[in-house]
C-alpha positions as CSV (number, residue, x, y, z in Angstrom):
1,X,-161.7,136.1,191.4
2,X,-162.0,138.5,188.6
3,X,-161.6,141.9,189.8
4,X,-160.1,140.9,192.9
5,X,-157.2,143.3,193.3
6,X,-153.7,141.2,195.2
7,X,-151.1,142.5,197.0
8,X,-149.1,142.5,194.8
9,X,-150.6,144.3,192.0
10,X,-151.5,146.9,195.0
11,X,-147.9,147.3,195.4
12,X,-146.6,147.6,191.4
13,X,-145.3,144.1,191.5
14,X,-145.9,141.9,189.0
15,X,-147.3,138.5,190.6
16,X,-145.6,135.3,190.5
17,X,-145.2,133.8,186.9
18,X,-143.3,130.9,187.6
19,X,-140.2,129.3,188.2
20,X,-137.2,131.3,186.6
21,X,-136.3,130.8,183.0
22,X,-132.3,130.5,182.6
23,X,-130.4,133.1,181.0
24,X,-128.5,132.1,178.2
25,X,-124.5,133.7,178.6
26,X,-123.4,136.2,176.2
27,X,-120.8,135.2,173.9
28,X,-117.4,136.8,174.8
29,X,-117.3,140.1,172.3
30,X,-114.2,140.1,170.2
31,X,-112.5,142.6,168.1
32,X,-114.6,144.0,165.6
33,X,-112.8,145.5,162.4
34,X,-113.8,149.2,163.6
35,X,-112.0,148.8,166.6
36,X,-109.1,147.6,164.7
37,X,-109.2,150.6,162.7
38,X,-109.3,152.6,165.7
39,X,-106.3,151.4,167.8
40,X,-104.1,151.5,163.8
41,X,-105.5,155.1,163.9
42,X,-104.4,156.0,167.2
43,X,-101.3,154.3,166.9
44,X,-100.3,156.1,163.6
45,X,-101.4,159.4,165.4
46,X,-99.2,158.5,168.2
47,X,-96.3,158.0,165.6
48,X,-96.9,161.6,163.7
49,X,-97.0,163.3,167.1
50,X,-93.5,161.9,168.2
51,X,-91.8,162.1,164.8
52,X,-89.8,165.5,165.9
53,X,-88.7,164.0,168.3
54,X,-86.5,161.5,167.2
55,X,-85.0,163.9,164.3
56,X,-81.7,164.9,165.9
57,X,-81.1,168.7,166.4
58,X,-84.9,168.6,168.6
59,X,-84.7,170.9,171.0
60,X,-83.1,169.0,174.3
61,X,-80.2,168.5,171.6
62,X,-79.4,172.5,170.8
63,X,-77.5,173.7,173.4
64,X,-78.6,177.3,171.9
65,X,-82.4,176.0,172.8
66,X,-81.4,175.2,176.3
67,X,-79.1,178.4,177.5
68,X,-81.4,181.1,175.8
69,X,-83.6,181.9,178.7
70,X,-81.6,183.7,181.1
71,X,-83.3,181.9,184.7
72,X,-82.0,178.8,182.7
73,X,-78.4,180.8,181.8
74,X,-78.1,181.5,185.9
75,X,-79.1,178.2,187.1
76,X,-76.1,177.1,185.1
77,X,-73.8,179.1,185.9
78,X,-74.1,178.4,189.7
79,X,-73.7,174.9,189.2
80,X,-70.8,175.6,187.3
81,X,-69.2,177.9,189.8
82,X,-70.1,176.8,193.1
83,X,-70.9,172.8,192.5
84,X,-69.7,170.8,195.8
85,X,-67.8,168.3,193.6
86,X,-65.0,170.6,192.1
87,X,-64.5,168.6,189.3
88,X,-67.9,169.7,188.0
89,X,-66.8,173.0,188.6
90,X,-66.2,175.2,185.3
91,X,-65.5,179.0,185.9
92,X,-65.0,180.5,182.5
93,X,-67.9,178.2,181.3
94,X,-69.9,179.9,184.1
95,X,-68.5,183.3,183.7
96,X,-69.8,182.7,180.6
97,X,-73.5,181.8,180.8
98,X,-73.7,184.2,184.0
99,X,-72.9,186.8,181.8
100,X,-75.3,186.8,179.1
101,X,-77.9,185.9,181.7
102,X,-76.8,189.6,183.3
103,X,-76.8,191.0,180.0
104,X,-80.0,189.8,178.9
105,X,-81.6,191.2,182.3
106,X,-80.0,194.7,182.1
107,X,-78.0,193.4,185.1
108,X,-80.9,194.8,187.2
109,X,-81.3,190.9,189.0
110,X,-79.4,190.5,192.2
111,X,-79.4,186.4,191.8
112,X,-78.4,186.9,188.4
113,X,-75.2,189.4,189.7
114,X,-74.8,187.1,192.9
115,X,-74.0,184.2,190.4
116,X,-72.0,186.5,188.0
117,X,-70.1,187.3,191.2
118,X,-69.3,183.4,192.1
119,X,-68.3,183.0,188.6
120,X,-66.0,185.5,189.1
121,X,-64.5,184.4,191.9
122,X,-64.3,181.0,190.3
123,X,-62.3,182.3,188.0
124,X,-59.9,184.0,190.2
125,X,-61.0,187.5,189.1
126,X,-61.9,188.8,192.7
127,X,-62.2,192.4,192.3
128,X,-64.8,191.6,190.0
129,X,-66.6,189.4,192.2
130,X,-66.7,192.0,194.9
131,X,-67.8,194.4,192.6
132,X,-70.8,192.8,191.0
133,X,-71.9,191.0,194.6
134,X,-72.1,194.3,196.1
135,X,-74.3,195.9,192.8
136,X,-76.4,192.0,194.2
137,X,-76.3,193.4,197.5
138,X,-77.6,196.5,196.9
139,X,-80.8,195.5,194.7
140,X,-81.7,192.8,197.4
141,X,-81.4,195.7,200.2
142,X,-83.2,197.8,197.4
143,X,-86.0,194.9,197.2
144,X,-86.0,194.1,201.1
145,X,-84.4,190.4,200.5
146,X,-83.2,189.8,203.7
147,X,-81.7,186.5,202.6
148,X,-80.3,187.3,200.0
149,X,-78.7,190.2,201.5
150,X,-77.2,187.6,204.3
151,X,-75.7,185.9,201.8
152,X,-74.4,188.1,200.0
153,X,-72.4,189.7,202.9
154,X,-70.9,186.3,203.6
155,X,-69.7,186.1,200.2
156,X,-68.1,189.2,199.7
157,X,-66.0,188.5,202.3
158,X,-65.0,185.3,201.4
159,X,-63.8,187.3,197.8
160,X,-62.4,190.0,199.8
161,X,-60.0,187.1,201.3
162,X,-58.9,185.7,198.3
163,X,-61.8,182.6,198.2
164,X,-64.4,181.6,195.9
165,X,-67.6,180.7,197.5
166,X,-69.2,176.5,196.9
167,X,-72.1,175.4,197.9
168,X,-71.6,172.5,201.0
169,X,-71.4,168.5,200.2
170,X,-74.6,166.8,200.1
171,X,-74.8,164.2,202.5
């Protein structure tokens, strides 16, 4: 039988060597010290990251942090001046915020003016309000905002009638 070639050898299979030898299971693996070392590590890196934080004075804590960007100033204000729930409503607070937010954009942004001009009218000051929704109304014509122009015509004439403009109950 020597050089006689099997199938199997033909084929890249080993041939049959016998009945199968049992595998002996692997011990479960436990933690080894570098792991432990790892996870303290991570954990202590974890802890340094969030340290600031937990200081007080971080930055959700300074209202000065949070009202310095004037997109953050207007978004403010109109909840201030034209929130559904009028005991959330807060003209001079909004007069306020709406203002600086103008200010700080060379009042050349007709959203910005458009809440300036709810504050306003918040406020009671209506001549005001007209005033500065119609500066609003003329950038948005001036920038082809057809919505904003829409609403802006329905406001003005709300403050031309003596009445401040809020935003419809949520259902």
């Amino acid at each position: 039988m020597a050089g006689v070639e099997t199938q199997e050898a033909r084929h890249g299979r080993a041939p049959f060597a016998g009945p199968a030898r049992a595998v002996k299971p692997e011990a479960p693996r436990t933690w080894f010290p570098r792991d432990w070392s790892v996870a303290v590590l991570l954990i202590a890196a974890i802890f340094i990251a969030c340290q600031p934080v937990w200081r007080p004075g971080f930055i959700w804590d300074d209202d000065v942090h949070l009202t310095a960007n004037p997109a953050m100033q207007n978004r403010l204000a109109w909840a201030l001046a034209t929130a559904a729930q009028t005991s959330l409503r807060d003209g001079a607070k909004a007069v306020q915020f709406a203002a600086q937010a103008s200010q700080a954009t060379d009042a050349n942004n007709a959203d910005i003016l458009r809440t300036l001009a709810a504050a306003y009218a918040q406020e009671g000051q209506y001549p005001e309000a007209v005033e500065t929704a119609q500066k609003a109304l003329g950038l948005a014509q001036t920038a082809s905002d057809t919505a904003l122009e829409g609403a802006l015509c329905r406001e003005i004439k709300l403050y031309q009638a003596g009445q401040p403009y809020s935003e419809p109950p949520s259902r």
